[in-house]
C-alpha positions as a Python dict, from the first residue, in 0.01 Angstrom:
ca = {
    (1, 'X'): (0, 0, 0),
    (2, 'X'): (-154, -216, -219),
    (3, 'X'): (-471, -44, -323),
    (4, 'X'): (-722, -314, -174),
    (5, 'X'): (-697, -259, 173),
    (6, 'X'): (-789, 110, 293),
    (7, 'X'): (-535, 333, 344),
    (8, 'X'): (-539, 523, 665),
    (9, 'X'): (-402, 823, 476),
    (10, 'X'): (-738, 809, 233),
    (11, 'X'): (-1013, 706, 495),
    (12, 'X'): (-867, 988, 798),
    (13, 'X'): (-622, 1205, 652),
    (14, 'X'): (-684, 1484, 866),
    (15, 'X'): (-558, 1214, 1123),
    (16, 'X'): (-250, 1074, 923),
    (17, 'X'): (43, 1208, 758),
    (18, 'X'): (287, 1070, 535),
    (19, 'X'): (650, 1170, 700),
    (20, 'X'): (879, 940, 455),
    (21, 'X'): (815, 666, 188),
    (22, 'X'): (1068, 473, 28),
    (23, 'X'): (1021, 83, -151),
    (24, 'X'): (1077, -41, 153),
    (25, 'X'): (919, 79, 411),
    (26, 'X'): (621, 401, 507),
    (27, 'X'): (678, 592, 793),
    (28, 'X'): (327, 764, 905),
    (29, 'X'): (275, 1029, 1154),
    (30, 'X'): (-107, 1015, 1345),
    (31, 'X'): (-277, 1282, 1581),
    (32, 'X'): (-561, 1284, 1737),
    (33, 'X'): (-782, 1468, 2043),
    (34, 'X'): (-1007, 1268, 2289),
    (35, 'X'): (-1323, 1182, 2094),
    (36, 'X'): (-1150, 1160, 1779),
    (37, 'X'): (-1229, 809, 1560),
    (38, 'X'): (-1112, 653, 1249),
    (39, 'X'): (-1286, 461, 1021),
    (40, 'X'): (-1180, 109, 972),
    (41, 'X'): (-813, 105, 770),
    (42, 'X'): (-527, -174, 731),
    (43, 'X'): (-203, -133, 876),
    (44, 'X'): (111, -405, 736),
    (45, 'X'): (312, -484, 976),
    (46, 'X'): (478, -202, 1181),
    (47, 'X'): (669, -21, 1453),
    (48, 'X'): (438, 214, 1699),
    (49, 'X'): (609, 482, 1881),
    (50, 'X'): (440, 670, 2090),
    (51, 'X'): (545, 1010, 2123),
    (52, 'X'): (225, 1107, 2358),
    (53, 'X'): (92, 878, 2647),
    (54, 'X'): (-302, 795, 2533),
    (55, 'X'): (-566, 594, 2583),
    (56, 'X'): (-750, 426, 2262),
    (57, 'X'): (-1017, 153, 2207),
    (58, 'X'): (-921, -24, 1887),
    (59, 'X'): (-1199, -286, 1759),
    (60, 'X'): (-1165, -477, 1497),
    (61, 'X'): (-1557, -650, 1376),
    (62, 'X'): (-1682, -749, 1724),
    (63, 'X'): (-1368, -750, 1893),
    (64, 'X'): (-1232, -434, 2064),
    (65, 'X'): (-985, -390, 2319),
    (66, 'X'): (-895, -86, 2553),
    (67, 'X'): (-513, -11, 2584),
    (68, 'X'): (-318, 276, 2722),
    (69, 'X'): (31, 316, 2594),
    (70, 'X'): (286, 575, 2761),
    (71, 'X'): (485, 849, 2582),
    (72, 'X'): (827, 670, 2474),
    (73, 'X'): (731, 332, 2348),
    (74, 'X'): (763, 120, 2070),
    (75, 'X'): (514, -140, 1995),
    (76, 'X'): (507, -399, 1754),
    (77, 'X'): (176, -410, 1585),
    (78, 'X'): (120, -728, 1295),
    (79, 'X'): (-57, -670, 963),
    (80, 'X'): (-459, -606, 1041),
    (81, 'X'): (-746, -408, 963),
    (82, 'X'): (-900, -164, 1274),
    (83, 'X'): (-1023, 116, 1361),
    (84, 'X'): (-1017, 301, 1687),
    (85, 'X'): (-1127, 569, 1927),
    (86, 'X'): (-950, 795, 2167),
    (87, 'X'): (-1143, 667, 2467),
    (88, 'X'): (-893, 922, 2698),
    (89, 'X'): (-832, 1273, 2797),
    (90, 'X'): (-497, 1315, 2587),
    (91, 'X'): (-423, 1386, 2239),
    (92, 'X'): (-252, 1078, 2095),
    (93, 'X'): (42, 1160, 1879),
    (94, 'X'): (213, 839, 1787),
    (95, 'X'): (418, 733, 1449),
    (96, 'X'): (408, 408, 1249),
    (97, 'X'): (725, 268, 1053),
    (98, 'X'): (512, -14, 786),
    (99, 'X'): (688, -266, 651),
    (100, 'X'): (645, -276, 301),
    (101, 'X'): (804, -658, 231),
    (102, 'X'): (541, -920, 405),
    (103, 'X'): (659, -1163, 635),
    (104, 'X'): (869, -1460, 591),
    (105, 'X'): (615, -1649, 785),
    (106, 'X'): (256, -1520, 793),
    (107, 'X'): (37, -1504, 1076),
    (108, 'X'): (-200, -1789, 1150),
    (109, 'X'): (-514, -1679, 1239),
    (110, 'X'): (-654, -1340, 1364),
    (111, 'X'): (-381, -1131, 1479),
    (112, 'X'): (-444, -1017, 1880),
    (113, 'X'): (-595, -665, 1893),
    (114, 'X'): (-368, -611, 2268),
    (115, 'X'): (-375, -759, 2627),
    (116, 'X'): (-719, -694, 2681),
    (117, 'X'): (-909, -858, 2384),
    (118, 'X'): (-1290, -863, 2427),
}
C-alpha cells in the first residue's frame, strides 16, 4: 500500500490478516462476527472470495449498500475506500487477492458500492 490511503491491516487488524505479500500482489485474510464494523479503509483493486456466506452493509460517505454473498464466490471489487458492518447472523470469513500494479485504464467516476446502491 501506498501509505496515504488507510490500510485495513492498521485501522482493524484484529479483523485483517496478512496471508502472503509479494511486489505484486497482497493476499488478505478478514473475519468477522455479526455486529462487527470497520472503520473506513482503501482496498486497490481485488479478488473477494468468500469462504463463509454473510451479510454486510458497506457505505462509502452517504452511500451504503446491503449485499449478501454466499460461501464459494469470487467477486471482483475496484479500487475504493469503505467501510462496513456485518448487518447478518454469520461470521464473515472472506479473503482479498489486491492488485498491487493499478489499472491500465482507471475508473471514471465513483466506483459502484454493489447491486443495491442507496
Amino acid at each position: 500500500m501506498n501509505g496515504q490511503s488507510p490500510d485495513p491491516v492498521v485501522t482493524d487488524p484484529e479483523l485483517y490478516r496478512v496471508l502472503f505479500e509479494n511486489e505484486r500482489v497482497r493476499v488478505l485474510q478478514y473475519r468477522d462476527r455479526p455486529g462487527d464494523r470497520t472503520h473506513p479503509h482503501r482496498h486497490p483493486d481485488s479478488v473477494m472470495v468468500t469462504l463463509s456466506g454473510f451479510q454486510r452493509r458497506v457505505s462509502s460517505g452517504d452511500r451504503h449498500a446491503d449485499i449478501e454473498l454466499p460461501a464459494a464466490h469470487a467477486r471482483w471489487i475496484g479500487a475504493q475506500e469503505h467501510y462496513g458492518e456485518n448487518i447478518g447472523s454469520t461470521e464473515t470469513h472472506a479473503v482479498f487477492v489486491e492488485l498491487k500494479e493499478p489499472s491500465a485504464t482507471p475508473a471514471i467516476g465513483p466506483v459502484p458500492l454493489g447491486p443495491s446502491e442507496r
